[in-house]
C-alpha positions as CSV (number, residue, x, y, z in Angstrom):
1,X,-45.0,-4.3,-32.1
2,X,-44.8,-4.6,-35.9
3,X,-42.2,-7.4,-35.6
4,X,-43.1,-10.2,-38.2
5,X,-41.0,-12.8,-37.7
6,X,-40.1,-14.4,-34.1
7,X,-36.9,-14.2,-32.2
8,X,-36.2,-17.9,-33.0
9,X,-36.9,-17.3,-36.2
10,X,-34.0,-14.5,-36.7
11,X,-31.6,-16.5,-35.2
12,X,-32.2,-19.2,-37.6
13,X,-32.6,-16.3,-40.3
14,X,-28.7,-15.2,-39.3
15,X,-27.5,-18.7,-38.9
16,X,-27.9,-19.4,-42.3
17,X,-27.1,-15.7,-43.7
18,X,-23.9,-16.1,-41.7
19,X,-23.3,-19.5,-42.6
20,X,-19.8,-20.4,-43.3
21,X,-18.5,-16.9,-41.6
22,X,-16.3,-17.1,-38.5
23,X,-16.0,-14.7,-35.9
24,X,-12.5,-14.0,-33.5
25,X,-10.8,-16.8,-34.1
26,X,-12.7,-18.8,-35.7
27,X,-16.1,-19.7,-33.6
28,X,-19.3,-19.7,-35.9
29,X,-20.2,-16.4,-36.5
30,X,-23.9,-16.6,-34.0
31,X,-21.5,-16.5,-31.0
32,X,-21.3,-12.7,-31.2
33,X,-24.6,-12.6,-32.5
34,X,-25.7,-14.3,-29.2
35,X,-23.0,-12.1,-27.1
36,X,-24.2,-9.3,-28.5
37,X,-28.3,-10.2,-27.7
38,X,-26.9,-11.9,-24.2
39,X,-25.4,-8.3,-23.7
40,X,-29.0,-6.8,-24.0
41,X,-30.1,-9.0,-21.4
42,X,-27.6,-8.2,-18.8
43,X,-28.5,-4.5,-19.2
44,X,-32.6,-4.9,-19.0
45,X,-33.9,-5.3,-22.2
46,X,-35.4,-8.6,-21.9
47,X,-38.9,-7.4,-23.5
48,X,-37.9,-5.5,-26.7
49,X,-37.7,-8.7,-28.7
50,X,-37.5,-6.0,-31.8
51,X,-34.2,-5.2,-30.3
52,X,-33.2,-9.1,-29.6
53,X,-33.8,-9.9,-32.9
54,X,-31.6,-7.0,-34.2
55,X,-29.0,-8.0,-32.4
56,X,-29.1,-11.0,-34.3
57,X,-29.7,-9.8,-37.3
58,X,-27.6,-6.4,-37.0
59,X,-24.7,-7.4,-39.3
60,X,-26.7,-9.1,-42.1
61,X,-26.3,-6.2,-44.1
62,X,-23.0,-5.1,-43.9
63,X,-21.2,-8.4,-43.7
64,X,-23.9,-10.9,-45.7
65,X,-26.0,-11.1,-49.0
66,X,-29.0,-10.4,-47.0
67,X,-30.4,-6.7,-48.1
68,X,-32.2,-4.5,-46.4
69,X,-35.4,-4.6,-48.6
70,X,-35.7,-8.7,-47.6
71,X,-35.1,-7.5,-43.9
72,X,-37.8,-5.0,-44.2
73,X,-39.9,-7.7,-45.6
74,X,-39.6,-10.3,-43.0
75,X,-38.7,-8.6,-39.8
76,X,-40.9,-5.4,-40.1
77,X,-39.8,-1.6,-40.6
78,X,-38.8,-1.6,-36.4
79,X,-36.4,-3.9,-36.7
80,X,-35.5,-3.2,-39.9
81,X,-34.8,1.0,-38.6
82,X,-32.4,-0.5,-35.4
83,X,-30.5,-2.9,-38.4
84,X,-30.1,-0.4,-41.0
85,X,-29.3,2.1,-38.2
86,X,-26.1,0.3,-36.9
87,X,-25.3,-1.2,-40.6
88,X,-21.9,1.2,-41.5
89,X,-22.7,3.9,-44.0
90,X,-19.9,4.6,-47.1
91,X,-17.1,6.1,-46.6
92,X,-13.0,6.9,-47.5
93,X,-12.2,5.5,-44.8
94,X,-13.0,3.9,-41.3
95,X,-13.5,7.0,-39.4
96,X,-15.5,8.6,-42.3
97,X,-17.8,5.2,-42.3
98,X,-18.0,5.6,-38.6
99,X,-18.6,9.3,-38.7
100,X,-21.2,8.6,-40.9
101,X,-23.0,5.4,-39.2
102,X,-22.9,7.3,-35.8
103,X,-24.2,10.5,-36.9
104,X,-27.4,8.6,-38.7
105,X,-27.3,6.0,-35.9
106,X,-28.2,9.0,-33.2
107,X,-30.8,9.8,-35.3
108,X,-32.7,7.2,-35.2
109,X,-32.9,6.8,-31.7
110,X,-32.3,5.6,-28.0
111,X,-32.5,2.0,-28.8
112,X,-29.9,1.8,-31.4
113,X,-27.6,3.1,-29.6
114,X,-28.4,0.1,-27.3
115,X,-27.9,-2.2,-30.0
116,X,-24.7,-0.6,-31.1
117,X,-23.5,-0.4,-27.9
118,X,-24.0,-4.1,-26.9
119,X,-22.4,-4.9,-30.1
120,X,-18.9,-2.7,-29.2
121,X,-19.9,-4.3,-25.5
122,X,-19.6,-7.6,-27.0
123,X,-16.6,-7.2,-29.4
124,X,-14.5,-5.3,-26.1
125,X,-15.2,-8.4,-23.9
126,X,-14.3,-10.6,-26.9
127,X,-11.0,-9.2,-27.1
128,X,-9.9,-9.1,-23.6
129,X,-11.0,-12.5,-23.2
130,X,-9.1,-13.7,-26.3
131,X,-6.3,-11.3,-25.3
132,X,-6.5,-9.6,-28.1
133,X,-4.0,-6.7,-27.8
134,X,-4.2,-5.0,-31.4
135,X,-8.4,-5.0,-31.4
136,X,-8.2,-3.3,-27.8
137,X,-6.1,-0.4,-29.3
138,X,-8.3,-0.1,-32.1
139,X,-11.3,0.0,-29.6
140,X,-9.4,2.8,-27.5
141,X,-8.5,4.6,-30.3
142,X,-11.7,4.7,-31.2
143,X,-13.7,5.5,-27.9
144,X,-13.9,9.0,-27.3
145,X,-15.0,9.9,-30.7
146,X,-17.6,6.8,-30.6
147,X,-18.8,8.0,-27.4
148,X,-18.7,12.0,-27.8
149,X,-20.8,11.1,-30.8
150,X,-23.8,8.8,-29.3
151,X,-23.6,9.1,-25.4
152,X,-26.3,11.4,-24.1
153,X,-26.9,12.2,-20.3
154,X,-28.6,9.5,-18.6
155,X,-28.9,7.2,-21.4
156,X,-27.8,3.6,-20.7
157,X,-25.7,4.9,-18.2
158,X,-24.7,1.3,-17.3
159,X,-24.1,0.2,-20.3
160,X,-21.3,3.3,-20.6
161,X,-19.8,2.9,-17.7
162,X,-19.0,-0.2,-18.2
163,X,-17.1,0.2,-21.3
164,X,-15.3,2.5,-20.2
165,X,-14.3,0.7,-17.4
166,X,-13.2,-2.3,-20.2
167,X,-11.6,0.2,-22.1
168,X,-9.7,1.9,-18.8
169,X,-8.4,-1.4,-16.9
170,X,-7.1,-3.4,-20.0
């Protein structure tokens, strides 16, 4: 494990990088980190605490002033791979930027598709439970090309199936 920093520390790490950010409508922006870890946990990965702390830390990047270098630094090249992995790459538009961010993301490996599916996980169950009608279309919308382009047989089987079945019965 070439993790530097502890799992406590990342979530104080993200607290403060997402300080002042709200999530849905309008919790502090840790409750999805913590879904999106809490999802992790239903689905096994209770000892990859290189993946826990992504989760935590996996939209510093995109959404904060943290860079990549300073999460290199402090959380080691692991966690940094999974972070940078499910951070969205440039684009035109959103489905260029996804294209993008999925084709690299299935590059890099089994595990960030974990992480990137726990986050969509997260976000889905978000929605439902906030009855959130306009972000379920946009998930739907989005799903077969998400999934055509980082599902792989036998892979977190679980994990897919039960998106799908979020995305099916809502």
């Amino acid at each position: 494990m070439t993790t530097k920093a502890t799992l406590r520390e990342a979530k104080y790490f993200a607290a403060g990088a997402h300080a002042g950010k709200t999530y849905g409508h309008g919790e502090r922006y840790g409750y999805h980190l913590n879904d999106v870890e809490h999802v992790l946990l239903r689905y096994g990965f209770d000892d990859d605490t290189e993946l826990r702390i992504a989760a935590w830390l996996h939209d510093s990047i995109e959404d904060t002033a943290v860079n990549a270098k300073l999460v290199q630094n402090y959380f080691g090249d692991d966690v940094y791979k999974l972070v940078e992995a499910v951070t969205d790459k440039p684009g035109k538009n959103q489905a260029a930027r996804h294209e993008a961010t999925y084709t690299a993301l299935r590059t890099v490996g089994t595990r960030a598709v974990a992480l990137k599916l726990a986050d969509r996980i997260a976000n889905v169950e978000y929605s439902i439970a906030m009855g959130d009608i306009d972000k379920l279309k946009m998930y739907r919308h989005e799903h077969l090309f998400f999934k055509n382009t980082l599902a792989k047989p036998f892979e977190h089987i679980a994990m897919w199936e039960h998106l799908n079945r979020l995305l099916r019965d809502q």
